[in-house]
KOLTILO-84731 format. One record per residue (C-alpha): residue number from 1; residue in one letter; x negated, y negated, z. Coordinates in Angstrom, 2 decimals, padded with zeros to 5 digits. Example, Ala and Ser with C-alpha at 12.3 -4.5 7.8 and 13.67 -1.06 7.14 Angstrom:
2
+-----+------+---------+---------+---------+
| seq | type |       X |       Y |       Z |
+-----+------+---------+---------+---------+
|   1 |    A | -012.30 |  004.50 |  007.80 |
|   2 |    S | -013.67 |  001.06 |  007.14 |
+-----+------+---------+---------+---------+
This chain:
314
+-----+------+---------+---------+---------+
| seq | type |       X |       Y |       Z |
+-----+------+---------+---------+---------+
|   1 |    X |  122.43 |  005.70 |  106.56 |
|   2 |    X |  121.18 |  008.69 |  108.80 |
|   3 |    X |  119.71 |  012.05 |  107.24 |
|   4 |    X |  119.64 |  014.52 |  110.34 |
|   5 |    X |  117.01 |  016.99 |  108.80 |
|   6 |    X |  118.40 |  020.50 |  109.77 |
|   7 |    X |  117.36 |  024.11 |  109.14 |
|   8 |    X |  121.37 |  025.41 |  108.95 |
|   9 |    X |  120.78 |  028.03 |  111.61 |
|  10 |    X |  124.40 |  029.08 |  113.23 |
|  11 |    X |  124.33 |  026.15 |  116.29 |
|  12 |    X |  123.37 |  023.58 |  113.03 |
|  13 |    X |  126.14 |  024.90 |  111.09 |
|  14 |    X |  128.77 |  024.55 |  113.40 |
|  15 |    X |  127.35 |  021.37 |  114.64 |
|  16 |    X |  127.66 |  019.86 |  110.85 |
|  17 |    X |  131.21 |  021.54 |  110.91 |
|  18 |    X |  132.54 |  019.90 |  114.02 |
|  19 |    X |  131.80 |  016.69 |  112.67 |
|  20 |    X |  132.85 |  017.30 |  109.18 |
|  21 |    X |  135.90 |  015.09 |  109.18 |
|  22 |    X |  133.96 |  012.18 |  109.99 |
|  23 |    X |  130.40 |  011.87 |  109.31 |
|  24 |    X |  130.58 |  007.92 |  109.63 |
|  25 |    X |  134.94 |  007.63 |  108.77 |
|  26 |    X |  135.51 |  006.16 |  105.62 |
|  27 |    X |  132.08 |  005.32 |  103.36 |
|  28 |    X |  130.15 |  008.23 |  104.45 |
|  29 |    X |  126.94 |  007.12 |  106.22 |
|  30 |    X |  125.63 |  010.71 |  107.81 |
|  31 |    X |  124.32 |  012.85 |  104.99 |
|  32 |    X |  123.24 |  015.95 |  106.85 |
|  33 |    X |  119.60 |  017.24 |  104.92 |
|  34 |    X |  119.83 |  021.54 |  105.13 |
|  35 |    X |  116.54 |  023.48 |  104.65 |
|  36 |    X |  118.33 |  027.12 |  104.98 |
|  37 |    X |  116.49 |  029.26 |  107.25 |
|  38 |    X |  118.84 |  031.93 |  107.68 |
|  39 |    X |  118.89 |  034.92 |  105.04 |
|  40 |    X |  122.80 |  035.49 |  105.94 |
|  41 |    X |  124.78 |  032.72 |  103.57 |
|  42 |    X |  127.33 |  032.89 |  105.83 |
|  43 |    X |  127.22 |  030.02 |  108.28 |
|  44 |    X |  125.94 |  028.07 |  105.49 |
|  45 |    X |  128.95 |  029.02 |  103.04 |
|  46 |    X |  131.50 |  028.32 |  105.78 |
|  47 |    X |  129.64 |  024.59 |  106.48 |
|  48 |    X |  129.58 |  023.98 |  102.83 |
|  49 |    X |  133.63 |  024.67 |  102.50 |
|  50 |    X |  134.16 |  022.36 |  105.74 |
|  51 |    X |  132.25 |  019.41 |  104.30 |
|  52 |    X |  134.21 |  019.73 |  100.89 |
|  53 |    X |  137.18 |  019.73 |  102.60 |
|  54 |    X |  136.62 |  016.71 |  103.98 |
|  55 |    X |  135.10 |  015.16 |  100.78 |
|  56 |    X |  131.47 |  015.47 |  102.11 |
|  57 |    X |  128.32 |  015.67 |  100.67 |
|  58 |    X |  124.84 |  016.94 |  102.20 |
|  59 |    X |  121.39 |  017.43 |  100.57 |
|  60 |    X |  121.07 |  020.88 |  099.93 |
|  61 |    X |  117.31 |  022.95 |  099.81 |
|  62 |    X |  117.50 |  025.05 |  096.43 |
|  63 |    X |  114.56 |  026.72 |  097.04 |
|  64 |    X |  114.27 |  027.61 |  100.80 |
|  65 |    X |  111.08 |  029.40 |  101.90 |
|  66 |    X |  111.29 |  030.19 |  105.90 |
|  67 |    X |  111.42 |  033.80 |  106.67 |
|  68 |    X |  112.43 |  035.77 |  103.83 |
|  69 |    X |  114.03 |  033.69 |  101.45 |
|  70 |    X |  111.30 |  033.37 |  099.54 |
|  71 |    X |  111.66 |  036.89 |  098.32 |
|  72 |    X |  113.35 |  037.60 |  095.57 |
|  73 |    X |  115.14 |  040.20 |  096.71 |
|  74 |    X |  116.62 |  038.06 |  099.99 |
|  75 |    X |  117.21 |  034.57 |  097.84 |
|  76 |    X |  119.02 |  036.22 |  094.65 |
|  77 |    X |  122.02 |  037.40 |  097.08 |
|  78 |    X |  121.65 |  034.49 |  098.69 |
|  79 |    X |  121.81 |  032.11 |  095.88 |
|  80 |    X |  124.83 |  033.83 |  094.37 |
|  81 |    X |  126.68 |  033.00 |  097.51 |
|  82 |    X |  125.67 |  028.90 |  097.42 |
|  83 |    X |  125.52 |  028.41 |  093.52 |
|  84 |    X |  128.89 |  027.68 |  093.53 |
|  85 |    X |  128.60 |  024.74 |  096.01 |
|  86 |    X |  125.59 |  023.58 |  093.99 |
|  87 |    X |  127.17 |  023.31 |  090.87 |
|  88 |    X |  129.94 |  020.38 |  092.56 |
|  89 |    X |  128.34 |  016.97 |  093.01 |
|  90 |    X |  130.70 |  016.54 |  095.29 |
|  91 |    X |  129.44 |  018.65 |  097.76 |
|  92 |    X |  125.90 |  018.86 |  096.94 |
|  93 |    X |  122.70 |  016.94 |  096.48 |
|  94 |    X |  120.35 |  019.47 |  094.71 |
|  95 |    X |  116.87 |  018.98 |  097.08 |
|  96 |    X |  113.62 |  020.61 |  095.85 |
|  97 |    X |  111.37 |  021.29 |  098.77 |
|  98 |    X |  107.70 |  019.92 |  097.59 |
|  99 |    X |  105.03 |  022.78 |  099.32 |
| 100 |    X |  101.75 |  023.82 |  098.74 |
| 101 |    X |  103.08 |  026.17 |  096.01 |
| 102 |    X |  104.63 |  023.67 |  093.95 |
| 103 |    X |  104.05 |  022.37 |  090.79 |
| 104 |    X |  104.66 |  018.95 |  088.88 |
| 105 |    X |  106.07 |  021.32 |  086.27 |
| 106 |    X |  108.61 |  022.75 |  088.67 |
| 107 |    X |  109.62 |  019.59 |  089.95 |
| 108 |    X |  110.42 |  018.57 |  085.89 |
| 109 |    X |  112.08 |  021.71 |  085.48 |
| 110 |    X |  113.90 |  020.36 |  088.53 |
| 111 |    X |  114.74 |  017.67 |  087.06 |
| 112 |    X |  115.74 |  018.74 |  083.96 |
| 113 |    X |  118.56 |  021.52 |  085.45 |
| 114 |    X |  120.01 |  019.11 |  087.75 |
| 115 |    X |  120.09 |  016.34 |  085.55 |
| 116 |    X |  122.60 |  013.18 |  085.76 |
| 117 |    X |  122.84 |  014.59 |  089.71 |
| 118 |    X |  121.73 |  012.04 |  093.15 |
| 119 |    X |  118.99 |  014.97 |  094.20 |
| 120 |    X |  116.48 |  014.78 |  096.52 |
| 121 |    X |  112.89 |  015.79 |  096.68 |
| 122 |    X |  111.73 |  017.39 |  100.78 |
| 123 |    X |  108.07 |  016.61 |  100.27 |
| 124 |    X |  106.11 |  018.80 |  102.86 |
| 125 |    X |  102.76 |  018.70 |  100.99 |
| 126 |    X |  100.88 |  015.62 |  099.24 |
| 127 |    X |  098.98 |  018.09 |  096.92 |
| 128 |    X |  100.37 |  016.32 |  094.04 |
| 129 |    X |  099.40 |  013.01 |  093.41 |
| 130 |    X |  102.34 |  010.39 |  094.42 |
| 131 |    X |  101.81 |  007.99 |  091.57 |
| 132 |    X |  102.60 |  011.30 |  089.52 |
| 133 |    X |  105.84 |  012.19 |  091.38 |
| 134 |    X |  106.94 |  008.95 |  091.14 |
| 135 |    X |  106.47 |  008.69 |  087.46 |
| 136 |    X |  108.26 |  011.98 |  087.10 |
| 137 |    X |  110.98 |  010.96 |  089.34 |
| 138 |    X |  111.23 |  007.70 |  087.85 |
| 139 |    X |  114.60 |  007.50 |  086.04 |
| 140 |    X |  116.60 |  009.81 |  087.73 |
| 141 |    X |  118.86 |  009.24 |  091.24 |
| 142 |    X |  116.26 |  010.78 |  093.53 |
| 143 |    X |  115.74 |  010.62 |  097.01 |
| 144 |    X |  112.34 |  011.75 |  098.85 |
| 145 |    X |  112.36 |  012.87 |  102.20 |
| 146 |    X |  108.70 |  012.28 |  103.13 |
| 147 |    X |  107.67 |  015.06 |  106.05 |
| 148 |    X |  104.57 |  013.77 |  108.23 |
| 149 |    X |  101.88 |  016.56 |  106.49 |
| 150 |    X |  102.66 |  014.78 |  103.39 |
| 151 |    X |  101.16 |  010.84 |  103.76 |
| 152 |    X |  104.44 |  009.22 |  103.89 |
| 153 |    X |  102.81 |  006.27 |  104.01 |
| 154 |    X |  101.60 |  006.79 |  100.35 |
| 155 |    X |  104.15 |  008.72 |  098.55 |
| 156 |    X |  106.80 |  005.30 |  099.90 |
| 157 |    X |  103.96 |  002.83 |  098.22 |
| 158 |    X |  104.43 |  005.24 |  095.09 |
| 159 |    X |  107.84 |  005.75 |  094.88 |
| 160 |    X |  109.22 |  002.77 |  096.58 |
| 161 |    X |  110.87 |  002.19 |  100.03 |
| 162 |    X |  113.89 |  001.88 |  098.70 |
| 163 |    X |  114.09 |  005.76 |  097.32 |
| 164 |    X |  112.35 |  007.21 |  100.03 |
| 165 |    X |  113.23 |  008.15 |  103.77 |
| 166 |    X |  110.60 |  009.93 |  106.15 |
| 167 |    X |  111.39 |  012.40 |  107.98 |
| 168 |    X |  110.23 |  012.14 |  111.98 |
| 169 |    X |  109.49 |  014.30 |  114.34 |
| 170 |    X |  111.24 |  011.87 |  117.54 |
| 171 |    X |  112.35 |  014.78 |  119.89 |
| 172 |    X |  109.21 |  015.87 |  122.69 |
| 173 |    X |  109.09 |  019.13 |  123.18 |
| 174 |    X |  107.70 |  020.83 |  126.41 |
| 175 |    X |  106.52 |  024.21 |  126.81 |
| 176 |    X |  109.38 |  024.90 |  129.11 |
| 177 |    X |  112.54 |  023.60 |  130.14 |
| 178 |    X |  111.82 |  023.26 |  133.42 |
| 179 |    X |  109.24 |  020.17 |  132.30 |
| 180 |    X |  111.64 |  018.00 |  130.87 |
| 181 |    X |  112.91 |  015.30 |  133.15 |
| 182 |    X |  115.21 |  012.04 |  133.40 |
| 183 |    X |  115.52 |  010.15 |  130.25 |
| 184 |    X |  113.20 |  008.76 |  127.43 |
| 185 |    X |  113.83 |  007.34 |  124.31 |
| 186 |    X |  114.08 |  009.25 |  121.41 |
| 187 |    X |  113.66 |  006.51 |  118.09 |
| 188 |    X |  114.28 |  002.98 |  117.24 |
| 189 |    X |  113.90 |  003.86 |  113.69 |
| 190 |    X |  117.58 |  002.98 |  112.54 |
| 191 |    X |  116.62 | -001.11 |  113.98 |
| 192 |    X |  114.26 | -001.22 |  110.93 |
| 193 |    X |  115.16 |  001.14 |  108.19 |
| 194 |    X |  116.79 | -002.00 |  106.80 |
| 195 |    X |  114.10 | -004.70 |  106.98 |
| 196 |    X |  111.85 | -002.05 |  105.51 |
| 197 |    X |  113.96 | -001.92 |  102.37 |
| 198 |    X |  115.22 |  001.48 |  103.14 |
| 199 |    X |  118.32 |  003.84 |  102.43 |
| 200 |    X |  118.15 |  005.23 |  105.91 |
| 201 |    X |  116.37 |  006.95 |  108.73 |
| 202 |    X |  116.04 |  010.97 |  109.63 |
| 203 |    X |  115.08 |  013.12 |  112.18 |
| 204 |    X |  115.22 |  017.02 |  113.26 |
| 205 |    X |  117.64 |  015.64 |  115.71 |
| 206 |    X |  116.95 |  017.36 |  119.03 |
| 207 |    X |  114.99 |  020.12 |  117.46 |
| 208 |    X |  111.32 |  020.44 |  117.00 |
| 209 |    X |  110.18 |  019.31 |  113.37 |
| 210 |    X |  107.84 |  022.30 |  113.18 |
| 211 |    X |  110.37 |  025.64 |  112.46 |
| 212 |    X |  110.53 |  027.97 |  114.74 |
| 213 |    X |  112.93 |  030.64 |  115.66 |
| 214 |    X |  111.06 |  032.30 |  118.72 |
| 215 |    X |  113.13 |  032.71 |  121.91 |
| 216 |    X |  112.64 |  034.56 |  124.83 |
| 217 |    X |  114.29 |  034.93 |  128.34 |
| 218 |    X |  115.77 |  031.76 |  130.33 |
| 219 |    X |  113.82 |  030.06 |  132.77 |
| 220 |    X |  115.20 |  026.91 |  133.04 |
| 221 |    X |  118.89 |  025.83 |  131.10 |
| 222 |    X |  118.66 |  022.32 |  130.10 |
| 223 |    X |  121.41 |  019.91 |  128.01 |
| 224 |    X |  119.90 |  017.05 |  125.71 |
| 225 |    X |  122.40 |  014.38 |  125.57 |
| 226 |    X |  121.53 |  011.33 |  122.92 |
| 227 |    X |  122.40 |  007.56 |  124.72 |
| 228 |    X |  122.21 |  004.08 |  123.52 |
| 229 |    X |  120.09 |  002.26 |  125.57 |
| 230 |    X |  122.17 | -000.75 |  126.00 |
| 231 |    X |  119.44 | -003.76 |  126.35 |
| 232 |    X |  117.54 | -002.38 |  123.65 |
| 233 |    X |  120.04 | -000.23 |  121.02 |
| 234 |    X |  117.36 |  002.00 |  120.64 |
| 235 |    X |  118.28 |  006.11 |  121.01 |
| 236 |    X |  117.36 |  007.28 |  123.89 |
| 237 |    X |  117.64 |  011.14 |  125.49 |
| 238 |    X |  118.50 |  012.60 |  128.67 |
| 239 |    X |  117.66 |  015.58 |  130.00 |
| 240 |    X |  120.06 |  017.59 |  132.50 |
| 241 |    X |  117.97 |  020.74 |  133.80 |
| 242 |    X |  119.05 |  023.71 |  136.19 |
| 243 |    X |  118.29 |  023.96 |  140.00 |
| 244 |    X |  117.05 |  026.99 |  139.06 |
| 245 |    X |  114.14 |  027.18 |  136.53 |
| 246 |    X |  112.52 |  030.16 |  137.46 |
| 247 |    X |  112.53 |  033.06 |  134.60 |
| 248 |    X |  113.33 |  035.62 |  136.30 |
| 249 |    X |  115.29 |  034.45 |  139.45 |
| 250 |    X |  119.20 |  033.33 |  138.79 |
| 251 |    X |  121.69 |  034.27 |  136.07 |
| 252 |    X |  122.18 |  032.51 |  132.41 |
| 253 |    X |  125.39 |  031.39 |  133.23 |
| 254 |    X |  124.97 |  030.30 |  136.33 |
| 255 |    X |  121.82 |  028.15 |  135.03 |
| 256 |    X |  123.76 |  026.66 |  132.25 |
| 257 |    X |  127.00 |  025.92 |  134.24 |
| 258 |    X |  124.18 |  023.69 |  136.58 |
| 259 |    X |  123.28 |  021.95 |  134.11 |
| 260 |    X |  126.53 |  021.20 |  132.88 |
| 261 |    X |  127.06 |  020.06 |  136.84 |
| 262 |    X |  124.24 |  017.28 |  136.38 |
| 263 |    X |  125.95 |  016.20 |  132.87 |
| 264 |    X |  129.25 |  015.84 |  134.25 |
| 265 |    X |  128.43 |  013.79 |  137.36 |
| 266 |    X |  126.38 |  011.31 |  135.06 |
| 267 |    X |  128.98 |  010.61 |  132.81 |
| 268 |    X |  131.83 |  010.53 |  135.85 |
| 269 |    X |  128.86 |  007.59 |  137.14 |
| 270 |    X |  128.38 |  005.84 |  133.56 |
| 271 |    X |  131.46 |  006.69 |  131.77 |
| 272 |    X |  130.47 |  004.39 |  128.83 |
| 273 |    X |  126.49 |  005.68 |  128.65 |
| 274 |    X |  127.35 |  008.26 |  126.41 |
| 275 |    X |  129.67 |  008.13 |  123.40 |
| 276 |    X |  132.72 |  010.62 |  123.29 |
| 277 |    X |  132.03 |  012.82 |  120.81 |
| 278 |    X |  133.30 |  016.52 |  119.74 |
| 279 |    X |  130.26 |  017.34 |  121.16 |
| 280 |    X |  130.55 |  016.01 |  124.58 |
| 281 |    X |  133.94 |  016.71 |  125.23 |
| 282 |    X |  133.44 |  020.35 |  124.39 |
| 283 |    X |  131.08 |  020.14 |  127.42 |
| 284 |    X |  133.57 |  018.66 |  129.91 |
| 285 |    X |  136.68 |  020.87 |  129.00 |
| 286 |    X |  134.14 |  023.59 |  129.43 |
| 287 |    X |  132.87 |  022.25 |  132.69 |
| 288 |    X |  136.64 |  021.94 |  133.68 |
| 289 |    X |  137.59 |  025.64 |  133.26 |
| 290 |    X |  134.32 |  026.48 |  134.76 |
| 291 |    X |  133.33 |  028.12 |  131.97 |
| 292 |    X |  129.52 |  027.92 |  131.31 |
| 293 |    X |  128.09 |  027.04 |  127.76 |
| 294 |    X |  125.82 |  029.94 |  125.75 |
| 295 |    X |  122.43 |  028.73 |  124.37 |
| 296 |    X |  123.72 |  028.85 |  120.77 |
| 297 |    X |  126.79 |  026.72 |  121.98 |
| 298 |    X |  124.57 |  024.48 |  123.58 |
| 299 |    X |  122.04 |  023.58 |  120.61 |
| 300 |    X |  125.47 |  023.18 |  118.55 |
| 301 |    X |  127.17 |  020.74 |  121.09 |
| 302 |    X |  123.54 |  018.85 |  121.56 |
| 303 |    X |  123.18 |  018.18 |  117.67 |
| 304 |    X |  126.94 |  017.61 |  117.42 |
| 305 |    X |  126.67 |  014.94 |  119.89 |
| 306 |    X |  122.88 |  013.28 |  118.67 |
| 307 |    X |  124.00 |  013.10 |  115.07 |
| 308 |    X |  127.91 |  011.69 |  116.03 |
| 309 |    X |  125.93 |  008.68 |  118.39 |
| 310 |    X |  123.38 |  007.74 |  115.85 |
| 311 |    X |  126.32 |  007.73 |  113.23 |
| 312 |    X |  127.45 |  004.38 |  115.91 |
| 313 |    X |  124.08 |  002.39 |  115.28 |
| 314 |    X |  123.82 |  003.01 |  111.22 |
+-----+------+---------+---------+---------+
């Protein structure tokens, strides 16, 4: 199975919607992982309703901490408005994000509330001994997501390979757009999942594992687009940049529409490189009208696409 690790900003959201009524057809094989970083439920809410309507599950954070959700005053709206989805199995996978702050008590109490529920733990910090989360865990339908600060190596010995997925960092992230060129792969970690005696594999698909939700103004406009490399079956990732990369020089549009340019006329060369995805044909009926992508639409049709072609190799 595949656990694309996402922080359900709106381009996630949307992303997770579009693919919704499939999320690997009939025995679902994607379960999307969502650490909420956005204070407004609504994305969220509307992403939740798409994936029950569809009969979907994801692993849900119940305790989200970027930016101001962990005030009280931010998360108790908040929470009203996703308690509901919570409550349906269904739907939900209860996840209990592991952090400096946390303590073996919490993750009982965790336990406890949720109990007779497949959960999962998002362990982020190995403050707590693993032999004691695995005791603790022991019993109940848990899966850990193991995040690199937090020895994954360790906590899978503890736990066992076979409840535990780590979470990798597999996108490279440059400084600016204008850096990233031609194509490089991306992860082989869905050849071996299985051999290791794991449920799955998980990334941040093409987002950078460490948060952040800085922007600033457009140099360059690139497109990500996720390949199977065909000798090899390993991901791989392309990278489809503007002629123009300078910040200041050039219109948004007219960057992003040149990038779009260099995506079409590699697919019209390699028509079976890329999958067809929801993602990817967004891009070329946009390309047709001439109508240039926005930089939310873009991360939304990047992810859509990633997480629809690693759904193809799991």
């Amino acid at each position: 199975m595949y656990f694309p690790y996402l922080y359900a900003r709106q381009g996630e959201c949307r992303a997770i919607e579009d693919l919704a009524p499939g999320l690997g057809a009939s025995a679902q094989k994607v379960f999307p992982v969502l650490e909420p970083a956005a204070t407004n439920s609504r994305d969220l809410v509307r992403t939740l309703k798409a994936l029950a309507q569809h009969d979907r599950a994801c692993y849900l954070i119940i305790n989200p901490s970027k930016k101001s959700l962990n005030q009280s005053s931010v998360f108790g709206p908040w929470m009203a408005e996703v308690s509901p989805f919570l409550s349906d199995p269904q739907i939900t996978r209860p996840t209990l994000e592991v952090r400096a702050s946390t303590s073996l008590a919490d993750i009982s109490s965790f336990l406890t509330t949720y109990s007779g529920r497949s959960l999962g733990l998002s362990i982020r910090s190995s403050h707590i001994p693993a032999v004691d989360v695995a005791a603790a865990t022991s019993g109940h339908d848990v899966l850990h997501f193991l995040h690199s600060s937090a020895d994954p190596v360790g906590y899978s010995a503890a736990v066992g390979a076979n409840r535990s997925v780590e979470v990798r960092d597999s996108f490279r992230t440059e400084s600016r757009n204008a850096d990233y060129v031609g194509a490089e792969q991306f992860t082989a970690s869905h050849l071996y999942f299985a051999g290791e005696g794991r449920p799955g594999f998980s990334d941040y698909t093409l987002l950078p594992g460490k948060f952040s939700d800085s922007g600033g103004p457009l140099g360059a406009a690139v497109i990500h687009l996720s390949f199977v490399e065909s000798s090899s079956r390993s991901l791989w990732v392309e990278h489809f940049v503007s002629i123009e990369t300078r910040q200041h020089e050039g219109s948004q549009p007219s960057k992003l529409m040149e990038a779009m340019t260099k995506l079409d006329a590699a697919v019209r060369a390699n028509p079976s490189k890329f999958v067809s995805t929801p993602g990817l044909s967004s891009y070329q009926a946009q390309f047709a009208s001439r109508t240039p992508t926005s930089p939310t639409y873009n991360k939304r049709q990047q992810i859509s696409h990633h997480i629809a072609t690693a759904a193809t190799v799991v």
